[in-house]
TIDRENNU-248936 format. One record per residue (C-alpha): residue in three letters; x, y, z. Coordinates in steps of 0.25 Angstrom, whole numbers, padded with zeros to 4 digits, always signed. Layout:
<nodes>
ALAXYZ...
</nodes>
This chain:
<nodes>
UNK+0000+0000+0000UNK+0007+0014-0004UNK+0007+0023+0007UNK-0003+0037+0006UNK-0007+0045+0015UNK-0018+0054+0014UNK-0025+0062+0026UNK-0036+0051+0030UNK-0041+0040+0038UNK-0035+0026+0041UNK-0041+0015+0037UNK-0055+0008+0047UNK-0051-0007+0049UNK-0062-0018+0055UNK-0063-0032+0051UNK-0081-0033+0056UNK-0086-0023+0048UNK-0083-0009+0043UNK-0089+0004+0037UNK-0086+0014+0030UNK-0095+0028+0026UNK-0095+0042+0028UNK-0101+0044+0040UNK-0095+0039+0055UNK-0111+0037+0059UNK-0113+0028+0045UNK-0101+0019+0049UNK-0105+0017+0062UNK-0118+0013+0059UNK-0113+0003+0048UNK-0103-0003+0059UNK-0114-0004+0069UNK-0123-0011+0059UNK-0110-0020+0054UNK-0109-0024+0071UNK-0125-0027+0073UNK-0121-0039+0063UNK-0126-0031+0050UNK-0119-0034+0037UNK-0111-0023+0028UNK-0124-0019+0021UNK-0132-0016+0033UNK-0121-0008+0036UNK-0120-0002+0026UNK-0135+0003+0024UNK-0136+0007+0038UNK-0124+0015+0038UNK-0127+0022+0026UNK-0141+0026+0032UNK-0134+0033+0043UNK-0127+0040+0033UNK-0138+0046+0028UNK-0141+0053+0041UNK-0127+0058+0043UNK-0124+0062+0031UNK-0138+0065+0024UNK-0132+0076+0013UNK-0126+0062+0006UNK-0135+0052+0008UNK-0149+0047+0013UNK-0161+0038+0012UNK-0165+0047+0002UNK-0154+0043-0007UNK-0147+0030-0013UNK-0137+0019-0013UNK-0129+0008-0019UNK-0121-0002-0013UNK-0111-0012-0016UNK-0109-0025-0007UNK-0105-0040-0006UNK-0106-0051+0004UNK-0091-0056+0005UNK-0092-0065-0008UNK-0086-0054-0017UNK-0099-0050-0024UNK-0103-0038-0023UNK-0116-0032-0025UNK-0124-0017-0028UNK-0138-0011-0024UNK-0139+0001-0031UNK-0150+0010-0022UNK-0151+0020-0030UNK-0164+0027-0035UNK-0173+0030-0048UNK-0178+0042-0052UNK-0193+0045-0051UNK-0201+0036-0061UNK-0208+0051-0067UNK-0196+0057-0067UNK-0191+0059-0082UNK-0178+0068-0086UNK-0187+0072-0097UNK-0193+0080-0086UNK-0182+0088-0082UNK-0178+0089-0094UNK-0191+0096-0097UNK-0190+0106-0087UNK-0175+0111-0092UNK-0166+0103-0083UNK-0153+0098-0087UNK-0151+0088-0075UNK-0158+0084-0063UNK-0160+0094-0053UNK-0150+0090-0041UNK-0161+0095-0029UNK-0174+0092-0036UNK-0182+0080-0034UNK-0181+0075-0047UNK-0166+0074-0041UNK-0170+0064-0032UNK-0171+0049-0035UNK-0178+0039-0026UNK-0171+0037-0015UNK-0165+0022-0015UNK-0155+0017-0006UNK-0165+0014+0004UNK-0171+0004-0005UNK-0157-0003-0004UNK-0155-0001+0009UNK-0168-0010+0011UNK-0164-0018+0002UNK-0151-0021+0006UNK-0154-0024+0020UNK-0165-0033+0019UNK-0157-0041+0007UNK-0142-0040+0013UNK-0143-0034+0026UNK-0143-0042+0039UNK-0149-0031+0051UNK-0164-0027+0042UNK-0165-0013+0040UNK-0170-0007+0051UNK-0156-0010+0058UNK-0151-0003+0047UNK-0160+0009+0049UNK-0158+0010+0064UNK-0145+0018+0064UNK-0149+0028+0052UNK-0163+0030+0061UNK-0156+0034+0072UNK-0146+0043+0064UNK-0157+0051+0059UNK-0165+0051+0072UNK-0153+0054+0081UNK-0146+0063+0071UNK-0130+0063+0067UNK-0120+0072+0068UNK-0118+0078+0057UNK-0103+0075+0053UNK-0093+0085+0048UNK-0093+0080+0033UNK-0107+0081+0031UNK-0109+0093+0038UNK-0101+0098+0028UNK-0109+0092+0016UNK-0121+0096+0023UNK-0118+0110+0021UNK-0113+0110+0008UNK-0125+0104+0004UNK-0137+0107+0012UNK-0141+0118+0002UNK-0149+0108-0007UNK-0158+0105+0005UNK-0172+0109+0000UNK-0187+0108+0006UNK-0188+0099+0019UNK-0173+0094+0016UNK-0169+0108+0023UNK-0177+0102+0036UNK-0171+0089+0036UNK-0155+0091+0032UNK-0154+0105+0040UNK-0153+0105+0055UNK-0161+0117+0059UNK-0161+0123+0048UNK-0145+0123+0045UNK-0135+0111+0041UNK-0129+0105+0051UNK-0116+0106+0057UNK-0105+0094+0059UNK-0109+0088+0071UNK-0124+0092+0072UNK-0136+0084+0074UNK-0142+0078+0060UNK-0155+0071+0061UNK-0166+0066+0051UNK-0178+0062+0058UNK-0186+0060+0046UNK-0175+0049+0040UNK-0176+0043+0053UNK-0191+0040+0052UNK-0189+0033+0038UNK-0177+0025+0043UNK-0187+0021+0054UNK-0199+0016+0044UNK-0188+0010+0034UNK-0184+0001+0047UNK-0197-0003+0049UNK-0205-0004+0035UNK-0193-0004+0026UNK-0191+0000+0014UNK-0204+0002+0010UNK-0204+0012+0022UNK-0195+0021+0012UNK-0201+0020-0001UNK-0216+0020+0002UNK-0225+0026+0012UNK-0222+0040+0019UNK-0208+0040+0017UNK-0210+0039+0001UNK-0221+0049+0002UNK-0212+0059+0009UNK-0200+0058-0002UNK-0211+0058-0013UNK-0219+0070-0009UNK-0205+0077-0006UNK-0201+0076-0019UNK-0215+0076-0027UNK-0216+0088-0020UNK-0204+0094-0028UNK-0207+0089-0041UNK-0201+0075-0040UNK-0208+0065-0049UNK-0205+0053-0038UNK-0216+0043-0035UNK-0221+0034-0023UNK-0219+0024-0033UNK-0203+0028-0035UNK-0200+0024-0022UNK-0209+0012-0021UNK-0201+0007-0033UNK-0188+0010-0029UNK-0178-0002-0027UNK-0163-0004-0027UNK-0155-0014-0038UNK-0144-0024-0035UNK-0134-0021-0046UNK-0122-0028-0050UNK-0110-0020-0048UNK-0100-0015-0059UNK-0084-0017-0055UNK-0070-0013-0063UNK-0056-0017-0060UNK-0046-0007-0056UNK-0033-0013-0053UNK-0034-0024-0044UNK-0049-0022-0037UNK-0062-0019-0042UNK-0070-0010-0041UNK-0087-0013-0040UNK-0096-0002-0041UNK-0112-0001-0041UNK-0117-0001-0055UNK-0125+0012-0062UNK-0133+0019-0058UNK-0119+0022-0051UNK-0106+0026-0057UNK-0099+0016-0051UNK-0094+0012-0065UNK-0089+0027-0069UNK-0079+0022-0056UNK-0074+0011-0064UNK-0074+0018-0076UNK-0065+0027-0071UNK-0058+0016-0064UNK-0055+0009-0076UNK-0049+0023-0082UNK-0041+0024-0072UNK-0035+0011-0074UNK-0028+0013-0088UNK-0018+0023-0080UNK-0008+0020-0071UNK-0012+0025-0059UNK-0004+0018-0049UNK+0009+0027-0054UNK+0002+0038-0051UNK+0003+0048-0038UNK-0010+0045-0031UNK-0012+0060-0028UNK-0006+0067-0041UNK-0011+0072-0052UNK-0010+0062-0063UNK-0020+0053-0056UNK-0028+0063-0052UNK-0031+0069-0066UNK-0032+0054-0070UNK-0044+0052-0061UNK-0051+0066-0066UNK-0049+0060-0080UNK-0055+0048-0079UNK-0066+0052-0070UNK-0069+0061-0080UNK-0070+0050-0091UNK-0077+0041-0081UNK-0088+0050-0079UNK-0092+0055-0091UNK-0093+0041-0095UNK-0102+0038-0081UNK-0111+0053-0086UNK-0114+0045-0101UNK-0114+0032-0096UNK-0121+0029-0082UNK-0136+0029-0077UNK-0144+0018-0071UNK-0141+0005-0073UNK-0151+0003-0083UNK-0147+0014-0091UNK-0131+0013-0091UNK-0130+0004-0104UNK-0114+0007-0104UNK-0109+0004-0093UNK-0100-0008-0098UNK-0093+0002-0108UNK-0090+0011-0096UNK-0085+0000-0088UNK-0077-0005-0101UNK-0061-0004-0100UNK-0060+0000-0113UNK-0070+0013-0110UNK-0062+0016-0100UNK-0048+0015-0107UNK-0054+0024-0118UNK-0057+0036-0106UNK-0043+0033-0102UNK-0037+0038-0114UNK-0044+0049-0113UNK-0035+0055-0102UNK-0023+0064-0104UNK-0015+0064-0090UNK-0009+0077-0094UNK-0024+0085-0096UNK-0037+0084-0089UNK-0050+0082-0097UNK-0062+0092-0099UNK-0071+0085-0089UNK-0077+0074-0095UNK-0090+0073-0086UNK-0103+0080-0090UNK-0109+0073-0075UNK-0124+0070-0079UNK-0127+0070-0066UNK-0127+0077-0054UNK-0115+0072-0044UNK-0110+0075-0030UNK-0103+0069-0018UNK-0113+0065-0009UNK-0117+0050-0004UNK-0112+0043+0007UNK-0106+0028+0007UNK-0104+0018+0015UNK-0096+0003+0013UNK-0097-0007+0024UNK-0091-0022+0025UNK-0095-0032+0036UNK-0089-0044+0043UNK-0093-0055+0033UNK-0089-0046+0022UNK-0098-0038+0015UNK-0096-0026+0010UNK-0104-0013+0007UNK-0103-0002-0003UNK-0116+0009-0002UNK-0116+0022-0007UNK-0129+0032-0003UNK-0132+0044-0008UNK-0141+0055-0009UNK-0132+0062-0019UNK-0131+0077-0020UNK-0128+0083-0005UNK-0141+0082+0002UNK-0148+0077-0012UNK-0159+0082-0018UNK-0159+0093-0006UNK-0175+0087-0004UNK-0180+0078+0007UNK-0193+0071+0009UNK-0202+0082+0017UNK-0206+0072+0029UNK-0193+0061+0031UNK-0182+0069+0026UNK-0178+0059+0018UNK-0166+0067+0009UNK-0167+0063-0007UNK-0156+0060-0015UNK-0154+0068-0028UNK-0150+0055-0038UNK-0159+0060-0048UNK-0149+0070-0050UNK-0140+0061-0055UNK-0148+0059-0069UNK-0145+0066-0081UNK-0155+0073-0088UNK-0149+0068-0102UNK-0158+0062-0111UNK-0153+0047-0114UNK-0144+0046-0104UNK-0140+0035-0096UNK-0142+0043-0083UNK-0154+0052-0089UNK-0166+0053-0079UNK-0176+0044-0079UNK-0188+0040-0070UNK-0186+0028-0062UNK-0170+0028-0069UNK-0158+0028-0057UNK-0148+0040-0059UNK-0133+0038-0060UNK-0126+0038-0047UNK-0115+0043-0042UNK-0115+0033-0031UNK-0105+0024-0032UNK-0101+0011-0021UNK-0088+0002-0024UNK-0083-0010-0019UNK-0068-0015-0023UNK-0065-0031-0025UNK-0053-0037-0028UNK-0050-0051-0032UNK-0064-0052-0031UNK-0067-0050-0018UNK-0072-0037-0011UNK-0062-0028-0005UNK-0067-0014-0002UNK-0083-0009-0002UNK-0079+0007-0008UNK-0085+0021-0011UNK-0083+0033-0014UNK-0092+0046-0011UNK-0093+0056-0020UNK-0104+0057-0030UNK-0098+0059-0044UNK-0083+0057-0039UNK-0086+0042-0032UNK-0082+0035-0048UNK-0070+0042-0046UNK-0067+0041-0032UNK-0069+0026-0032UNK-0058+0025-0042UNK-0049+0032-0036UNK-0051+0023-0022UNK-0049+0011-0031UNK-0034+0018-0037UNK-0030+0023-0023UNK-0032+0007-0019UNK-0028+0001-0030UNK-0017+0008-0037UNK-0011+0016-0025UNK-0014+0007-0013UNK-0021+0015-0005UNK-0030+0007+0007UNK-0046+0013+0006UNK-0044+0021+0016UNK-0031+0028+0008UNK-0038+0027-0004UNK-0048+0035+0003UNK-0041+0046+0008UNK-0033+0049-0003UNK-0036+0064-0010UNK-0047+0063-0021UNK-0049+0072-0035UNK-0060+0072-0043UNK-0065+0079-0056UNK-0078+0083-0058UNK-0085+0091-0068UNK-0073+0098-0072UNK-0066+0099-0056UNK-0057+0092-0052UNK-0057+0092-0037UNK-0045+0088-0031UNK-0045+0085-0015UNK-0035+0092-0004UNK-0027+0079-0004UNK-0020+0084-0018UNK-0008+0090-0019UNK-0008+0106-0025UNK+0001+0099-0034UNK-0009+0088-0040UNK-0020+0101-0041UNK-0011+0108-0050UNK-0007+0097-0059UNK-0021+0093-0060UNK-0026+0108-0062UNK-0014+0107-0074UNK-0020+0096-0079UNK-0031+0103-0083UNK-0041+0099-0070UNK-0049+0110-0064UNK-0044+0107-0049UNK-0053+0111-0038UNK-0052+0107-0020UNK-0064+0100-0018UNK-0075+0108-0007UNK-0076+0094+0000UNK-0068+0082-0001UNK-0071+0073-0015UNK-0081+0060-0010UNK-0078+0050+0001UNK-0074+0035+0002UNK-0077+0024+0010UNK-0070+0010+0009UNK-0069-0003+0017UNK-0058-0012+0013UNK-0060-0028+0016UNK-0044-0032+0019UNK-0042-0048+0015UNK-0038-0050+0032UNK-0054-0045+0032UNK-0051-0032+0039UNK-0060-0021+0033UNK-0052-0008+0031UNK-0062+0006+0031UNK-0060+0018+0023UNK-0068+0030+0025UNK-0065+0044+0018UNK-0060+0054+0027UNK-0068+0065+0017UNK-0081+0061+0026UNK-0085+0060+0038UNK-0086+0046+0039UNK-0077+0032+0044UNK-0075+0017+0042UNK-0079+0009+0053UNK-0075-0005+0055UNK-0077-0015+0069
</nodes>
């Protein structure tokens, strides 16, 4: 292992159980589940829905999943919990009335809602406790209340101005946002948690609870039905996987962009990255470019899954050989992304692994910061702004549709080598998570870094023609990279997040949890 050192954490070792998410309260909750006998997935779920108490500007029960997992045997499976658009819903329409995308804070931004559906799902067909053990500890987080943590202070107040209607009541306390270490509580949430424990499902998607988000959004012109939330269901997929080096790299299917990950991925390996400095300028402008190339070919190429008819070609070797050549190391390129979608860094994740060995990955957003900004008028149940991620373009893979799934930005990993499992992996960040997962996978594999190292280390990212380079960078690397033709900007907050757990052949689990958030691994 080469020897780097970067300002940061060391590593969480455990051999029962670990976590590891963004949020001290969500580990602790997953631990504490893990301890009561439950498997990695209830873990899993029950952590991620204290999440959404403490950290309710990223995520929530009004938004959605996926998740990656395996029993031990080296198979690994995907639930994609993610949501369709209203079935009357048209892009026609919004075409009609002069807009050009979806409108971000607008219910016809919001999809239905349906990580709960896999949460369900998931515990009553993998789980071991039954959902209202899963349930107790995110009732008694909205009921009790939380601190509000330092990290999410900060994001709470960067993005609390998209707060509309009742939302203003629910996600402001007394009127302001909150401060680090004040109270949060979310007493409406805590009633729907409660009747989810005791009717289910169904408690969700029927009955009051539906009326109330319905209504909400009827109310502001959303075309969203009793019957949208009746229908909704989650889908076991089969998940996609590319080699790089000497592991490989799984990622959830579209309606994610799991594969613009292994696009790039692939780019990256027709250079010799290995020779390179980890933190100079030639690598770094070798990621901008091929993320470039790897995007664009995501914004002409991916949607929902019945919709994305190339998705061979952009996994093909040869498609990624030919972007390759397309990149001068001496220039950077006018940037090749036109994003059809809206993008942003919020979501939360979490990746479990218990003692017999399964392994997690969940990712669960609400998208934008806050969302749509709109809540349901009586439970405060925030909705996510997925919609948004549609593209208004007519015959486009990811054009709006009712009933049709937006592309994702959402994206959990799992890495296998020699066929076996050996890291349940994601990256936070909204559109930079492709490029973040293959820059984790380099930092392990070409400059043998450990996860929590691979973690840590200083992050760049271009996007939409600015290329945002982190504090860990030398002045140095800025300049050549500013030389190379880059438009070279400090980032107002630190570029995603990562969380990692690394299962070691002498079965100790080894945690990784990015120091850019509030949060921890936790093992026992």
């Amino acid at each position: 292992m080469r020897d780097f050192h970067f300002p940061g954490r060391s590593p969480v070792l455990a051999t029962n159980g670990m976590c590891a998410t963004s949020h001290p309260l969500g580990a602790k909750t997953a631990i504490d589940i893990l301890e009561r006998g439950g498997n990695a997935i209830d873990a899993a779920i029950a952590g991620a829905l204290v999440l959404g108490i403490c950290e309710p500007q990223m995520t929530g029960i009004g938004g959605d999943c996926f998740v990656l997992w395996h029993t031990g045997d080296g198979e690994i499976k995907a639930m994609n919990g993610s949501g369709r658009a209203p079935r009357a819903l048209d892009a026609e329409d919004l075409r009609a009335a002069g807009e050009t995308t979806v409108p971000i804070q607008s219910a016809h931004s919001v999809s239905i809602p349906a990580a709960i559906d896999a949460f369900c799902h998931l515990s009553e067909n993998v789980g071991k406790l039954g959902l209202d053990a899963l349930l107790s500890p995110a009732i008694k987080a909205a009921e009790m209340g939380v601190p509000v943590a330092p990290r999410v202070a900060f994001d709470w107040a960067r993005d609390a101005s998209v707060l509309q209607g009742g939302a203003l009541d629910f996600y402001l306390v007394n009127g302001t946002v909150p401060q680090a270490g004040q109270i949060f509580r979310a007493k409406g949430q805590a009633e729907v948690l409660r009747r989810m424990a005791q009717y289910g499902r169904d408690a969700f998607y029927t009955g009051e609870i539906a009326e109330d988000m319905v209504n909400t959004l009827n109310a502001l012109g959303g075309r969203h039905t009793l019957e949208d939330f009746i229908q909704t269901a989650c889908t076991a997929s089969t998940p996609i996987s590319g080699a790089y080096k000497d592991i490989e790299v799984v990622e959830h299917p579209p309606n994610g962009h799991g594969a613009t990950a292994l696009l790039m991925m692939n780019i990256l390996s027709q250079f010799d990255v290995a020779a390179m400095d980890p933190l100079g300028s030639e690598r770094t402008h070798l990621e901008a470019e091929a993320a470039k190339l790897a995007y664009d070919t995501r914004n002409r190429i991916l949607g929902d899954a019945d919709y994305t008819t190339r998705l061979q070609h952009m996994l093909d070797m040869d498609t990624a050989k030919a972007l390759a050549a397309l990149i001068d190391p001496k220039k950077a390129m006018a940037n090749a992304t036109t994003i059809s979608e809206n993008v942003h860094k919020d979501t939360i994740y979490i990746t479990t692994v218990d003692r017999d060995g399964m392994a997690v990955s969940l990712i669960y957003s609400i998208f934008n910061g806050f969302g749509s900004g709109i809540a349901s008028e009586k439970f405060g149940i925030l909705f996510q702004n997925r919609g948004s991620g549609f593209t208004l373009e007519k015959g486009h893979p990811n054009e709006l549709k009712g009933g049709k799934r937006p592309m994702h930005t959402i994206i959990p990993g799992m890495i296998r080598k020699n066929g076996k499992v050996i890291m349940p992996f994601g990256v936070m960040g909204g559109a930079y998570q492709p490029a973040g997962h293959a820059r984790f996978a380099s930092n392990i594999t070409d400059f043998d870094m450990d996860p929590q190292t691979a973690i840590d280390a200083p992050r760049a990212f271009s996007d939409s023609g600015d290329m945002k380079v982190e504090r860990g960078f030398s002045d140095q690397v800025r300049r050549d990279l500013s030389d190379l033709g880059h438009n070279v900007s400090l980032p107002e907050t630190p570029i995603g997040g990562a969380q990692a757990i690394l299962i070691r052949d002498d079965g100790v689990l080894e945690g990784a949890s990015d120091p850019r958030k509030d949060g921890c691994a936790l093992g026992y």
